[in-house]
MARVEXKOL-998974 format. One record per residue (C-alpha): residue in one letter; y, z, x. Coordinates in Angstrom, 3 decimals. Layout:
// MARVEXKOL-998974
ATOM dotor       py       pz       px
ATOM     A        Y        Z        X
...
//
This chain:
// MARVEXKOL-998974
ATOM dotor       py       pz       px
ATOM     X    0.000    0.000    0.000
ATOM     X    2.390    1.004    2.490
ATOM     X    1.949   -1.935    4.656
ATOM     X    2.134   -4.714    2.414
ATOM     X    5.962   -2.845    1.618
ATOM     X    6.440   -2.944    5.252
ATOM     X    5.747   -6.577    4.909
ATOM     X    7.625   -7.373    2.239
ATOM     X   10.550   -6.015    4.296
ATOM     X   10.173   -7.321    6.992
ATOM     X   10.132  -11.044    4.870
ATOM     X   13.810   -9.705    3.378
ATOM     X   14.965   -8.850    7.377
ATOM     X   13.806  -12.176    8.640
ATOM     X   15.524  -14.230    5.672
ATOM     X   18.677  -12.249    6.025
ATOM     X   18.574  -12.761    9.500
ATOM     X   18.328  -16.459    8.687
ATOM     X   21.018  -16.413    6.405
ATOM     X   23.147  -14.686    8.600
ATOM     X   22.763  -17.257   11.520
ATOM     X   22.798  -20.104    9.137
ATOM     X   26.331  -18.739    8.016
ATOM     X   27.444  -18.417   11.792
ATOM     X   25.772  -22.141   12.665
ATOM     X   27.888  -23.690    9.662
ATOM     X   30.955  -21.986   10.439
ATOM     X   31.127  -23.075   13.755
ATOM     X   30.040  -26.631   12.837
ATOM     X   32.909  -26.969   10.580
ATOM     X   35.728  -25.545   12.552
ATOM     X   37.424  -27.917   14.260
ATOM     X   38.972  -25.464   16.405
ATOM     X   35.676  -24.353   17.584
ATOM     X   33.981  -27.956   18.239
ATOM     X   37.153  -28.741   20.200
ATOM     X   37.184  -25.799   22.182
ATOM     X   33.122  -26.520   22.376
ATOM     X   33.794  -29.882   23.489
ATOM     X   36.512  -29.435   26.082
ATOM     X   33.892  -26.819   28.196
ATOM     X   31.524  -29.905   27.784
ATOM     X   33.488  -32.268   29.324
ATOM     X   34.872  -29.719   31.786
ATOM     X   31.312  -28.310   33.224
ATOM     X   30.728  -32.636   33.158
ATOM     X   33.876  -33.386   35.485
ATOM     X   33.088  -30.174   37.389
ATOM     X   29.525  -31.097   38.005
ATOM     X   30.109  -34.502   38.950
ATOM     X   32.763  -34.570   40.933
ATOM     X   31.254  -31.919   43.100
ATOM     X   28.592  -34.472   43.603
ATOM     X   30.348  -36.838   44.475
ATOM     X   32.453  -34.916   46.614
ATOM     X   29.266  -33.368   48.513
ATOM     X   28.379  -36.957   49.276
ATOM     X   31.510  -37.732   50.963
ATOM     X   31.529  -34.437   52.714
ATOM     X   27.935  -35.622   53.632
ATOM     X   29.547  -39.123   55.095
ATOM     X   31.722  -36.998   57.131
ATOM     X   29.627  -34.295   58.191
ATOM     X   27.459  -37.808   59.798
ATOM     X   30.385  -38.973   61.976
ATOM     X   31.248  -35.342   63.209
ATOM     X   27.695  -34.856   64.133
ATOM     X   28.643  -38.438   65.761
ATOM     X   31.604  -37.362   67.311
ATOM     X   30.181  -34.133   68.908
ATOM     X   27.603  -35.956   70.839
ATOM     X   29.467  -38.246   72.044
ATOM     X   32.080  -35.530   73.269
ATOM     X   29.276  -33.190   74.497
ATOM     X   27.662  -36.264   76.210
ATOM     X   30.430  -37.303   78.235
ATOM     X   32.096  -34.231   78.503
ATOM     X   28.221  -33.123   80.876
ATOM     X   28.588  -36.724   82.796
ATOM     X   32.500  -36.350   83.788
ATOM     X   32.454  -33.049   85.832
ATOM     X   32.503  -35.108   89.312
ATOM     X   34.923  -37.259   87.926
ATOM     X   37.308  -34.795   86.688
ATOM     X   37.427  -32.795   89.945
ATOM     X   37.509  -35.536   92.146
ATOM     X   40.477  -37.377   89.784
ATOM     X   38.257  -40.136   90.192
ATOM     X   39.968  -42.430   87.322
ATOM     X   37.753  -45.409   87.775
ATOM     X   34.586  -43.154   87.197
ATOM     X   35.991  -41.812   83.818
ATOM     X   36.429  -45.381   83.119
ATOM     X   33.236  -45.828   83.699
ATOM     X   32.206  -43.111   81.527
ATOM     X   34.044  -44.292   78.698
ATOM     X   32.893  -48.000   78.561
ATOM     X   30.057  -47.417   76.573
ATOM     X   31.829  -45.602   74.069
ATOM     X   33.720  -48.316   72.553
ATOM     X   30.630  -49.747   71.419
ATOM     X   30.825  -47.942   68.041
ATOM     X   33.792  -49.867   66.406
ATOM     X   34.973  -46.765   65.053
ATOM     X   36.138  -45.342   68.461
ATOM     X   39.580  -45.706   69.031
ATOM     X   40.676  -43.675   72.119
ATOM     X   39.725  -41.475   75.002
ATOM     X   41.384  -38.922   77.011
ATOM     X   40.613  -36.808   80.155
ATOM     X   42.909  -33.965   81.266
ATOM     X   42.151  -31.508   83.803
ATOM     X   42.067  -27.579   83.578
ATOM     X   45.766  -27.862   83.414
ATOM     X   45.913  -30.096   80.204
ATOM     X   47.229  -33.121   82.536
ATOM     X   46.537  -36.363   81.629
ATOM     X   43.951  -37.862   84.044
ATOM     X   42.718  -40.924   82.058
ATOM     X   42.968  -42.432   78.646
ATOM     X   42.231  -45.371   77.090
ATOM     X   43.119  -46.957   73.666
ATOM     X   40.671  -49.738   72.137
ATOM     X   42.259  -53.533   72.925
ATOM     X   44.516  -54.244   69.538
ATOM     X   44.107  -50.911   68.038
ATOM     X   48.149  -50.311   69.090
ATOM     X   49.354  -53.231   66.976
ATOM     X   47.728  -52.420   64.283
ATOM     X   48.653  -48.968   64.138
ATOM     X   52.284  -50.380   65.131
ATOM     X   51.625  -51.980   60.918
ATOM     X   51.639  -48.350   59.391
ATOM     X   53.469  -46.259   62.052
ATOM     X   56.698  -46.322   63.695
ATOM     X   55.375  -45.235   67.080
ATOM     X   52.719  -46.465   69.390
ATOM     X   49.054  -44.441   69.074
ATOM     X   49.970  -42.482   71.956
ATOM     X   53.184  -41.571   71.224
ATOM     X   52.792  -40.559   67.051
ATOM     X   49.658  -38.318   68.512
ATOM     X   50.899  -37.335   71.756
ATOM     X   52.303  -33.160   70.173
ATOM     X   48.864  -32.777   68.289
ATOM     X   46.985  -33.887   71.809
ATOM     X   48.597  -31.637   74.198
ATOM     X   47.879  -28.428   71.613
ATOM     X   44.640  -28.933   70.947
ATOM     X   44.080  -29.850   74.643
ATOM     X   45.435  -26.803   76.017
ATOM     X   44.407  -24.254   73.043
ATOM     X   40.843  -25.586   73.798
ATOM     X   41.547  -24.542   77.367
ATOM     X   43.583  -21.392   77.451
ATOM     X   41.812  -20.176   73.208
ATOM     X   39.174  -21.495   72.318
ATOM     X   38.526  -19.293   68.920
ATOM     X   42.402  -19.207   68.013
ATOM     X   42.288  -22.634   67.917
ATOM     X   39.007  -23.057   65.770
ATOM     X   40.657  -21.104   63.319
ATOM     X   43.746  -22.567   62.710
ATOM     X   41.734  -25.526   62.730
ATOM     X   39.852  -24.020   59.465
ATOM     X   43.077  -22.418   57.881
ATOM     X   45.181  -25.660   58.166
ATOM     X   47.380  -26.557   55.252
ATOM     X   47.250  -30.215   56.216
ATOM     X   43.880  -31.071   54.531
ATOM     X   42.823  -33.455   51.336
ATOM     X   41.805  -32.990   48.331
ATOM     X   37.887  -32.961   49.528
ATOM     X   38.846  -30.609   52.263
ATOM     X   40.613  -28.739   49.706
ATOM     X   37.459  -28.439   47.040
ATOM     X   34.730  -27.374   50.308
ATOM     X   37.074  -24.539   51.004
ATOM     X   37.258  -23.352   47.544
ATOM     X   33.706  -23.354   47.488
ATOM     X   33.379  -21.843   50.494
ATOM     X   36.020  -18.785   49.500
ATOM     X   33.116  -18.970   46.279
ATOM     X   30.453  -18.078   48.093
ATOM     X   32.336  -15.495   50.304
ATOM     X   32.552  -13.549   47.356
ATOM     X   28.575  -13.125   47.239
ATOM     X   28.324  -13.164   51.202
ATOM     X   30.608  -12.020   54.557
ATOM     X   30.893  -15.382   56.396
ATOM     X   29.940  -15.165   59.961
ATOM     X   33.665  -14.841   62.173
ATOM     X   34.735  -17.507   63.923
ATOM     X   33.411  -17.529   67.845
ATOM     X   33.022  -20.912   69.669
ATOM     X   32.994  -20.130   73.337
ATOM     X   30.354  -21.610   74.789
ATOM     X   28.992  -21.468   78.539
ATOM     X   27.621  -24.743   78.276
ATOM     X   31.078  -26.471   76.815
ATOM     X   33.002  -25.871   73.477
ATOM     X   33.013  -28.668   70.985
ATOM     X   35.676  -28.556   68.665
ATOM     X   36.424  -31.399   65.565
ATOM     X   39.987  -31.897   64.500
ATOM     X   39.863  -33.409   61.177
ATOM     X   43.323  -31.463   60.175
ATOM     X   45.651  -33.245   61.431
ATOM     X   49.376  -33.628   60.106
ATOM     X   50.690  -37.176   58.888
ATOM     X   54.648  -37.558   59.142
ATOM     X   55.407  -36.932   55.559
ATOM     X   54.137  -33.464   56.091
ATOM     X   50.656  -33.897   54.068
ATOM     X   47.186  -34.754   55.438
ATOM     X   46.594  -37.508   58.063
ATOM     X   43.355  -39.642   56.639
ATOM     X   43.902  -42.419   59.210
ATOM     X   42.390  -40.705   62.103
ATOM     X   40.252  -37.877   63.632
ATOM     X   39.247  -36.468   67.110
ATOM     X   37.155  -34.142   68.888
ATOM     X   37.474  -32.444   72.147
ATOM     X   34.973  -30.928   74.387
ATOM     X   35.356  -29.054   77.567
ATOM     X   34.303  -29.860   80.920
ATOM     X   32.534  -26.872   82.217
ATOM     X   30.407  -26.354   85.888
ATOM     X   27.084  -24.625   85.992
ATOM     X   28.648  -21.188   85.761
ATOM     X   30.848  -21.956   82.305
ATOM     X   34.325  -22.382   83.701
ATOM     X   36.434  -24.972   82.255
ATOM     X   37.936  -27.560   84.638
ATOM     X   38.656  -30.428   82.227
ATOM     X   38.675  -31.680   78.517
ATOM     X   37.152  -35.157   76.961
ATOM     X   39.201  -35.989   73.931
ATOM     X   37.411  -38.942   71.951
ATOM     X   39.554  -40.346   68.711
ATOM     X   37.815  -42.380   66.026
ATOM     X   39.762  -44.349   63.468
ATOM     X   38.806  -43.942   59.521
ATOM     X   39.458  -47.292   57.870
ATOM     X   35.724  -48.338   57.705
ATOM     X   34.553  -44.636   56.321
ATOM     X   38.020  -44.437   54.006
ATOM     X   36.914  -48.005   52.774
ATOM     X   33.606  -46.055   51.741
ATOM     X   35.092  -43.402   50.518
ATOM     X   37.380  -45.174   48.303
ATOM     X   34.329  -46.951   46.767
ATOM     X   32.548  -44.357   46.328
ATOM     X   35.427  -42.318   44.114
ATOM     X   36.059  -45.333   42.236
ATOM     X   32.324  -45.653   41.429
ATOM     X   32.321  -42.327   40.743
ATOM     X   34.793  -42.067   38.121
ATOM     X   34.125  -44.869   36.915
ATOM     X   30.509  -43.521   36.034
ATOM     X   32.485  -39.707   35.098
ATOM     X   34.240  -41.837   32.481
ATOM     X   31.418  -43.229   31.225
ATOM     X   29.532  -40.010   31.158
ATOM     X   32.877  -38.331   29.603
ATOM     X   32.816  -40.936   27.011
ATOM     X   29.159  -40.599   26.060
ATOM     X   29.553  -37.017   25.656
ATOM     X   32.646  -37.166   23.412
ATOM     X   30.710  -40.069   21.448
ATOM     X   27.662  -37.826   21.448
ATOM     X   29.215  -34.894   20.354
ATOM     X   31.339  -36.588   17.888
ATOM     X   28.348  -38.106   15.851
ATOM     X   26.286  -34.714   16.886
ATOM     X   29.041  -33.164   14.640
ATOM     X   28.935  -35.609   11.941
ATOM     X   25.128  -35.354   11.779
ATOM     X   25.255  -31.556   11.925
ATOM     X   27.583  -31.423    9.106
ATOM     X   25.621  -34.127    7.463
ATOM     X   22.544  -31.495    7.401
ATOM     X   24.901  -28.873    6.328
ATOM     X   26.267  -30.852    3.286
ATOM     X   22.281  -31.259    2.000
ATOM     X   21.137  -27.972    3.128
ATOM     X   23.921  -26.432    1.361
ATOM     X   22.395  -28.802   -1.810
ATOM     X   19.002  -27.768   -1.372
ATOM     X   20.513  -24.516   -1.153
ATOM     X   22.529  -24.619   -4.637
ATOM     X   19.320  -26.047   -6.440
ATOM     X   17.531  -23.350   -5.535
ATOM     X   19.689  -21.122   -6.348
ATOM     X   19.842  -22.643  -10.067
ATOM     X   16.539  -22.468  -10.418
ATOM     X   16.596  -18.798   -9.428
ATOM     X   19.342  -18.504  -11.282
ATOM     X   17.192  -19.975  -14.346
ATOM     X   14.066  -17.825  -14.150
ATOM     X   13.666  -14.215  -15.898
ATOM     X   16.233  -11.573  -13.474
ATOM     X   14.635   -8.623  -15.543
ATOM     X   10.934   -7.191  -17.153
ATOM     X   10.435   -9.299  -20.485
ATOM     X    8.892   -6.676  -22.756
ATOM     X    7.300   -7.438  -26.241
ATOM     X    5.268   -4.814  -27.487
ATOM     X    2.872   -2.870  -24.994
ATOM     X    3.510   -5.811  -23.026
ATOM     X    6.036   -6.046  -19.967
ATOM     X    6.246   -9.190  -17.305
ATOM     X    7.357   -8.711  -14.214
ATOM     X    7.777  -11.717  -11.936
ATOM     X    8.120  -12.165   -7.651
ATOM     X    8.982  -16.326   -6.367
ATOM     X    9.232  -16.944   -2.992
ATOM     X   10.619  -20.153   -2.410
ATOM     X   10.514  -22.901    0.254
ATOM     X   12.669  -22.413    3.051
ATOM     X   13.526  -26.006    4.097
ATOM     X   12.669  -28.360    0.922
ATOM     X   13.306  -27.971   -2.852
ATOM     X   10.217  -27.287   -4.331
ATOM     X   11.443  -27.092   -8.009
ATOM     X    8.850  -24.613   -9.260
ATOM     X   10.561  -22.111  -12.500
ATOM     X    9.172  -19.859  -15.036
ATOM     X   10.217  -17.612  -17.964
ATOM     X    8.538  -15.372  -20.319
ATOM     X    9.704  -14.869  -24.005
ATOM     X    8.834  -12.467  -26.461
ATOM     X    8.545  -13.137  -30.360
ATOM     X    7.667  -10.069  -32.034
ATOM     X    3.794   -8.916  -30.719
ATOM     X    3.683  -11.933  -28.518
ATOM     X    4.837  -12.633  -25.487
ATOM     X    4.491  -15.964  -23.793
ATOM     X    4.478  -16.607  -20.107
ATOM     X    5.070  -20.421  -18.649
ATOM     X    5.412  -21.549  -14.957
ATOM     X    6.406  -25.156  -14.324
ATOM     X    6.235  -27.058  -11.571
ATOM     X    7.267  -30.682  -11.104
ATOM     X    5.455  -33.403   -8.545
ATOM     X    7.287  -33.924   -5.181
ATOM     X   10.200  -31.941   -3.852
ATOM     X   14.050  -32.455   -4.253
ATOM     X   16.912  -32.698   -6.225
ATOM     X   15.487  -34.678   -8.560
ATOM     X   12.650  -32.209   -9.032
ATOM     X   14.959  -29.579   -9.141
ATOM     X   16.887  -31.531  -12.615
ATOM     X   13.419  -32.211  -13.843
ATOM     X   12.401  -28.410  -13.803
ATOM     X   15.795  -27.510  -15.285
ATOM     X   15.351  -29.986  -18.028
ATOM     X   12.326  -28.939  -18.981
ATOM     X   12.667  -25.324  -19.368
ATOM     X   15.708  -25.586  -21.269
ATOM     X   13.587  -27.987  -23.440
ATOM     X   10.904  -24.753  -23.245
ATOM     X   13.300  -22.715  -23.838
ATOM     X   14.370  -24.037  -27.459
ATOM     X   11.686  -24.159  -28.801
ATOM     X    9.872  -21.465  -31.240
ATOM     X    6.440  -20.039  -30.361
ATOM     X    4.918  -21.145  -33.759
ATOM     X    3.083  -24.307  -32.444
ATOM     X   -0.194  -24.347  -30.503
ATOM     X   -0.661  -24.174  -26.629
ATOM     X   -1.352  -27.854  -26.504
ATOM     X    1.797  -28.787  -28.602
ATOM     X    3.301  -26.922  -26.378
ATOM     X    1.926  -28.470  -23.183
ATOM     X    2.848  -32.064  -24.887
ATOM     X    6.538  -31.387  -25.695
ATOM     X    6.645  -30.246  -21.394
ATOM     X    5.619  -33.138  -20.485
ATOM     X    7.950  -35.505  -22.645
ATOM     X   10.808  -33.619  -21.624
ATOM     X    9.758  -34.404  -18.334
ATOM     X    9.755  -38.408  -19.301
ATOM     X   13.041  -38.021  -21.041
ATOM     X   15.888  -37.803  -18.185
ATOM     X   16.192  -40.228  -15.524
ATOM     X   13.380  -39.874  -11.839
ATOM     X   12.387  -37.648  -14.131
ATOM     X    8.503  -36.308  -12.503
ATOM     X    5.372  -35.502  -13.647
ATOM     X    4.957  -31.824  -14.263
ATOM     X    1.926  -29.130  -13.597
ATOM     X    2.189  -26.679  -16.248
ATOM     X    0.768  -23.044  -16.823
ATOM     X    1.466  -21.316  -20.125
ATOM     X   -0.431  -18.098  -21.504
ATOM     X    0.159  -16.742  -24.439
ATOM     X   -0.866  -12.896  -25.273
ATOM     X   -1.246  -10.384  -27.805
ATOM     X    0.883   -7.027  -27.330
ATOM     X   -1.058   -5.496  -30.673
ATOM     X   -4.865   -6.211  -29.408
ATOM     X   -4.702   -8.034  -25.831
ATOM     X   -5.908  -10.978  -26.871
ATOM     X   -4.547  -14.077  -24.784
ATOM     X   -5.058  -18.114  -24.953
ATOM     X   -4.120  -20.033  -22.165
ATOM     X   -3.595  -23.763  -20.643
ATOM     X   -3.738  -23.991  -16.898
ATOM     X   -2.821  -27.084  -14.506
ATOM     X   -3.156  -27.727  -10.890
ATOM     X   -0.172  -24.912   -9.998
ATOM     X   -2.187  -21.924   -9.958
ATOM     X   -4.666  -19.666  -12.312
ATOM     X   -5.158  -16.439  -13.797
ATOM     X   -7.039  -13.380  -13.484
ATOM     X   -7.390  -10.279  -14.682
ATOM     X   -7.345   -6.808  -12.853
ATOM     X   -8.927   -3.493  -14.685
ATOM     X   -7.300   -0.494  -14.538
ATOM     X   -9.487    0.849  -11.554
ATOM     X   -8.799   -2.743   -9.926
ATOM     X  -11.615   -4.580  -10.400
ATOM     X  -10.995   -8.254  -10.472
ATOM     X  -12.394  -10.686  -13.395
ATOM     X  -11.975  -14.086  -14.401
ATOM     X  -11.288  -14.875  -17.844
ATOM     X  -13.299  -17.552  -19.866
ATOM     X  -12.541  -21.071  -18.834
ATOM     X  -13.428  -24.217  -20.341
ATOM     X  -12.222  -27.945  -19.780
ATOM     X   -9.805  -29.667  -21.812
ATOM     X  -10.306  -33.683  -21.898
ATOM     X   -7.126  -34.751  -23.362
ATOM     X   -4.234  -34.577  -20.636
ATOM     X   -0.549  -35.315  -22.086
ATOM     X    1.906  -38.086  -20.741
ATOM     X    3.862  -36.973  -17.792
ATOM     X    1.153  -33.773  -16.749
ATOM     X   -0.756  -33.505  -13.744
ATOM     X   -4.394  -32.886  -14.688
ATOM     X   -6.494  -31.344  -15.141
ATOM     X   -6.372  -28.921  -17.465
ATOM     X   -8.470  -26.183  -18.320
ATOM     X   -8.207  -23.634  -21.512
ATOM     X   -8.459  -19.912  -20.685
ATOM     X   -9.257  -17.301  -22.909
ATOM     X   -9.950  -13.478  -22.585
ATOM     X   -8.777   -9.788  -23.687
ATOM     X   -5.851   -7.678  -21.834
ATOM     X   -7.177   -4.085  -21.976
ATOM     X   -5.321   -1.437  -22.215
ATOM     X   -4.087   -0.085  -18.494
ATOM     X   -5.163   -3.577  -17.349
ATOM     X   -2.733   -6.659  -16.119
ATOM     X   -3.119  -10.251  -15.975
ATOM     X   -2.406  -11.958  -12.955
ATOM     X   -0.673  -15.157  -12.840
ATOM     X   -0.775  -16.718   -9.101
ATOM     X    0.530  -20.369   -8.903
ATOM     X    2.211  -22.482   -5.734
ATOM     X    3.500  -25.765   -4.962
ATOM     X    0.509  -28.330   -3.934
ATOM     X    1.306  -29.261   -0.171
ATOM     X    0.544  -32.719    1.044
ATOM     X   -3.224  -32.018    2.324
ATOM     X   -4.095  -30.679   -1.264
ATOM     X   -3.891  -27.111   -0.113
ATOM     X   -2.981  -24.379   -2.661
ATOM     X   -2.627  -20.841   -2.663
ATOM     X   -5.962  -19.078   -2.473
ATOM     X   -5.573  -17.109   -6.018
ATOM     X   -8.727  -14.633   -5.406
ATOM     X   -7.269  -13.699   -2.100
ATOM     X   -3.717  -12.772   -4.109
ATOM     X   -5.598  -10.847   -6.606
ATOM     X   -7.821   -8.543   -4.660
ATOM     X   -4.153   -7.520   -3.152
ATOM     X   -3.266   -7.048   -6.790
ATOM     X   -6.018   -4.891   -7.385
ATOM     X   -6.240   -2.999   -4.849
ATOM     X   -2.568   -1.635   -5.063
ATOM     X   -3.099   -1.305   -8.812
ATOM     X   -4.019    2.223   -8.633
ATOM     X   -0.997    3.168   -6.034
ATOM     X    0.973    5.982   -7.388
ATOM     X    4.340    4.813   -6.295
ATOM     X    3.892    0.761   -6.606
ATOM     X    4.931   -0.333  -10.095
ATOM     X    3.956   -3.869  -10.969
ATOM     X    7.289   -5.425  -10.140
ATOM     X    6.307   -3.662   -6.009
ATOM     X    3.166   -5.168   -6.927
ATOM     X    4.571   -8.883   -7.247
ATOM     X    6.683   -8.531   -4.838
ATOM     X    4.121   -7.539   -2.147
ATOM     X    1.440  -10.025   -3.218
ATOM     X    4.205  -13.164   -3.054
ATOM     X    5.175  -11.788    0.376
ATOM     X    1.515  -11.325    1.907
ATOM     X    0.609  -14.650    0.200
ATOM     X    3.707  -16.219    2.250
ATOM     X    2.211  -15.052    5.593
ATOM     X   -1.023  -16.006    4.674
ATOM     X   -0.359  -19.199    3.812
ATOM     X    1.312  -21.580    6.402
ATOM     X    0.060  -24.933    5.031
ATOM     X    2.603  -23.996    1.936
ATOM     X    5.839  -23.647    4.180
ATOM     X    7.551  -26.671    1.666
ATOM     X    5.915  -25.050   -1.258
ATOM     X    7.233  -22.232   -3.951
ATOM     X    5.434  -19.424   -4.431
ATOM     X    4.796  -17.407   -7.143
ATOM     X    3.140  -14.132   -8.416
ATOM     X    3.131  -12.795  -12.215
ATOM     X    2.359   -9.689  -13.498
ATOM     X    1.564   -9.163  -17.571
ATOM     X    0.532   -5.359  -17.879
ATOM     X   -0.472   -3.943  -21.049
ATOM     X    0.092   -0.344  -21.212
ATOM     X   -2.340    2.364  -21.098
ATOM     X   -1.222    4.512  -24.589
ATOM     X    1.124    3.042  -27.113
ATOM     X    4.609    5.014  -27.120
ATOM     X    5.172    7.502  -29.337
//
């Protein structure tokens, strides 16, 4: 007893739980306000993501000519030591021959532990053509940024690493690695900045200042020291490389790339947009399905239909996802009461104004005529409004004076009948040939006796597609054994049975559900 209430409230959590996110899921869908501010983070975590890709590849095209530049520099700078101490110009030259065999080598420089000049040579042509974008020679426009990295190399090696880093004079690249790197210093100490060496120091310069003040992209250089076996510095190598071919790359590759951000950009708006439309699309006809169930709930009995000894008591569970369309009512006329459950083919809106329709058609009529009269005047309401459906009907009709009851099932469901010290029986049943226009067949007549203390069990569902319908013996046994519970009246009773029969049966998910009660009082009042 107490566990099937525990289940049924644990059905009433999960659907208000539903209901509750459902609420929260529309809202948002609807708000403009919210699928901007939804679609702005979008795009922004887009841009973000892919222009940090793209700018890890060009740091990635760099990072391959300062590994470039280094070895070169660290090569030359181990061959020159007899050169450099002997000012032995024609042996740098030498030295520096090979060199210009990368087209992207522009100049070379030797200076001695002094910073003086001992050699240098420029790449044949590279002058005039720097004479196109400059209004000094190469020599001349670089000659302040030379000398200070040439003697800080010399005299501070670490001071001038970092003021190398902590340069303002950077791009927009440079600019986005150190923000990431201040990112990660946040999670982790970086290591300090210490680049003397014994074996030479290697430092890049890709900082440099253009005249304008901003970032110089036309040209980079790296310098490495000229050490003897013991470490000491008698020299630097200064090797320059000009950017046009890898600026030429770069520039296709950030045109590519926002060209394809764009794109992506655009498909997410476009996505979104339609995502939204779609969403509120399944909104609009959940929020229908939603409103015809809620008429037929709406429709069917809110309160115990008494008549006599006799009181109803009624639990539906419906459908979650689909309109199922299954209603019934109970009336009373004097002694009698009459209890009918209708349930039209398919699922819907349509089903949902055929059900409707027909139990308002039910619902005017008197209770003089026979079951089968009855059953007929269902079904041609049924054929009487437009995609009107077929309909499975259930209608039992019983005595409050001597328990007596007559009754016409369909496909939907059946009834039973549970003693007072919950025994379960099955009333007499017996075929009926003749099926009325617009009923599902079969149909069978059922006939028995309500004792006193005793209730009659209706249990009908939905049919899902594979046939499947709700196992009515399994329901009933429930019913009978919580008949003799002290605290669970027949209305906990129904409401119980529908719930366990929910979790019991998963092939009905897009079916209703529903379980009837008719007890007939032990003693007649007073």
């Amino acid at each position: 007893m107490a566990k099937k209430s525990a289940l049924g409230k644990v059905t009433d959590l999960k659907k208000k739980v539903s209901a509750i996110r459902e609420r929260w899921s529309e809202r948002f869908a609807r708000n403009s306000r919210f699928f901007l501010i939804g679609v702005i983070i979008a795009c922004t975590i887009e841009v973000v993501a892919d222009w940090n890709s793209m700018l890890l590849d060009i740091n990635t095209l760099r990072g391959e000519l300062r590994a470039r530049a280094q070895n070169y520099a660290s090569i030359v700078s181990k061959a020159s030591l007899e050169p450099v101490l002997a000012y032995d110009a024609d042996g740098l030259d030498a030295l520096t021959y090979g060199l210009f065999d990368d087209e992207e080598v522009a100049f070379v420089r030797f200076a001695d532990h002094q910073g003086t000049t001992l050699y240098d040579r420029l790449r044949p042509g590279h002058d005039e053509k720097f004479a196109q974008t400059h209004s000094a020679s190469f020599r001349d426009h670089y000659a302040h940024a030379m000398t200070r990295d040439v003697n800080g190399i010399l005299q501070d090696p670490d001071l001038l690493a970092t003021r190398m880093a902590q340069s303002r004079h950077k791009d927009f690249v440079q600019r986005w690695t150190d923000f990431i790197d201040s990112a990660k210093s946040l999670f982790r100490t970086p290591p300090p900045i210490h680049v003397s060496n014994p074996r030479g120091i290697v430092l890049y310069q890709e900082r440099l200042k253009a005249t304008d003040g901003g970032h110089d992209g036309t040209h980079t250089y790296v310098l490495s020291t000229v050490v003897d076996e013991r470490g000491e510095a008698w020299g630097v190598v200064l090797v320059a490389f000009d950017l046009e071919k890898q600026n030429g790359v770069i520039r296709g590759k950030l045109l590519k790339g926002t060209g394809m951000l764009l794109f992506l950009v655009g498909l997410l708006l476009v996505q979104n947009v339609n995502g939204r439309r779609d969403k509120i699309r399944q909104l609009d006809a959940k929020k229908r399905v939603s409103e015809a169930k809620s008429a037929i709930v709406d429709a069917s009995p809110t309160a115990p239909v008494v008549a006599g000894s006799l009181t109803v008591y009624g639990a539906m569970d419906q459908a979650e996802e689909v309109v199922d369309g299954l209603v019934w009512d109970a009336r009373e006329a004097g002694a009698i009461l009459e209890l009918v459950v209708i349930d039209p083919a398919g699922e819907g809106h349509a089903v949902a104004s055929t059900a409707l329709h027909v139990l308002r058609a039910y619902r005017a009529r008197d209770l003089s005529g026979s079951l089968a009269e009855a059953i007929a005047a269902l079904g041609h309401a049924a054929s009487m409004i437009p995609l009107g459906r077929p309909i499975a009907p259930l209608i039992a009709r019983i005595d409050a004076t001597t328990g007596a009851f007559e009754a016409i099932e369909g496909t939907l469901g059946a009834l039973r009948i549970v003693a007072a010290d919950g025994k379960v029986s099955t009333p007499t049943r017996t075929p009926l040939d003749d099926v009325p226009a617009h009923v599902v067949g079969p149909l069978t007549r059922v006939t028995g006796e309500l004792p006193p203390g005793a209730r009659l069990v209706c249990v009908a569902s939905g049919i899902a597609d594979d046939g499947t319908t709700v196992e009515v013996a399994r329901v009933t046994e429930l019913v009978g054994r919580l008949h003799g519970a002290a605290d669970e009246t027949a209305r906990d009773v129904a409401a119980d049975a529908v719930a366990w029969a929910r979790g019991k049966s998963p092939r009905l998910v897009d079916c209703d559900l529903l379980v009837a009660i008719v007890e007939r009082r032990a003693t007649s009042p007073a």
